[in-house]
N, C-alpha and C positions, 0 to 999 in steps of 0.2 A: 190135823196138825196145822197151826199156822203160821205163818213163814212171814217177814218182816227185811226188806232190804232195806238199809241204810245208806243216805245219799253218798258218802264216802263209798261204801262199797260196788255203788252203780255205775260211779265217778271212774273205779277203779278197772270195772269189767267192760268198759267203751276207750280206758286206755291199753290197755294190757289184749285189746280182740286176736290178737294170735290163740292166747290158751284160750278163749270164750268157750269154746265146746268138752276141753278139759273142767275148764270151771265148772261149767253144767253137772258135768257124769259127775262130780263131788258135790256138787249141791245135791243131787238128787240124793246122794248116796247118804249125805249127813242128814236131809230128813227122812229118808229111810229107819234112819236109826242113832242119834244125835251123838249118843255116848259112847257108842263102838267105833268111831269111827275120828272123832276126836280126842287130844289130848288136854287135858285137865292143865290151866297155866298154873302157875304161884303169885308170890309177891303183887306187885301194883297190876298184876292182871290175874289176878285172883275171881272164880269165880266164869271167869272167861275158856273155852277151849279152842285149840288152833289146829288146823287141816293139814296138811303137806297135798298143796295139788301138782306139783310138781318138783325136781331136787331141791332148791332154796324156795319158792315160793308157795305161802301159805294164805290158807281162809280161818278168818279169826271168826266167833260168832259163838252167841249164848243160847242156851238151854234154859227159860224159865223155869221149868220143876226143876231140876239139879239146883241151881241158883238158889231157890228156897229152899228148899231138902236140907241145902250144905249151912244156910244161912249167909249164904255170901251176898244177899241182897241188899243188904246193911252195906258192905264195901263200896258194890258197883251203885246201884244207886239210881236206876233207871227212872227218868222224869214220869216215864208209864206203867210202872211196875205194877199198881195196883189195879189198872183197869187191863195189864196183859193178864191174858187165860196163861195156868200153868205149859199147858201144851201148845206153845209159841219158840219157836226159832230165829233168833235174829242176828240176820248174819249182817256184820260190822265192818271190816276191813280187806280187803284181799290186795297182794303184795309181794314182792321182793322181802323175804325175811326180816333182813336188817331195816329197811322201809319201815314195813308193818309194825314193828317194837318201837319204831322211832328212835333207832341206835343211830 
């Protein structure tokens, strides 16, 4: 599997270092196994699945195979899509709920 952190989400886990070791146990656990463990968004995050690592606070982050499978690659639109391998992880955002949706 390979795994892919995105600077907003690195950004995120050097602000946020209280949960730092919660974050971990779910990162580990969503590439354990990407789909079980996430939920599948809609609308303008379509294509996307989000975590709950704790009560309001979630890890947003893509499944390249699901992504194509679904055809939501069209949507999202990734600058690298074509040179990511389907079995790639990249986790995007982690946050405060309303934060991470940018409500």
């Amino acid at each position: 599997m390979n795994v892919k952190f995105e600077t907003a989400f690195l950004k995120s886990v050097k602000k946020h270092a209280s949960i730092k070791k919660l974050v971990k146990k779910k990162v580990d656990m969503i590439i354990e196994n990407p789909v079980a463990f996430g939920e599948p968004l809609k609308g303008n995050w379509q294509g996307v699945y989000s975590c709950p690592v704790k009560r309001s606070f979630i890890i947003i982050y893509l499944y390249c195979e699901t992504c194509r499978k679904k055809g939501d690659d069209a949507v999202v639109a990734c600058s690298d899509c074509r040179q990511t391998p389907d079995q790639t992880i990249k986790f995007v955002l982690l946050g405060p709920h309303d934060e991470a949706y940018g409500i």
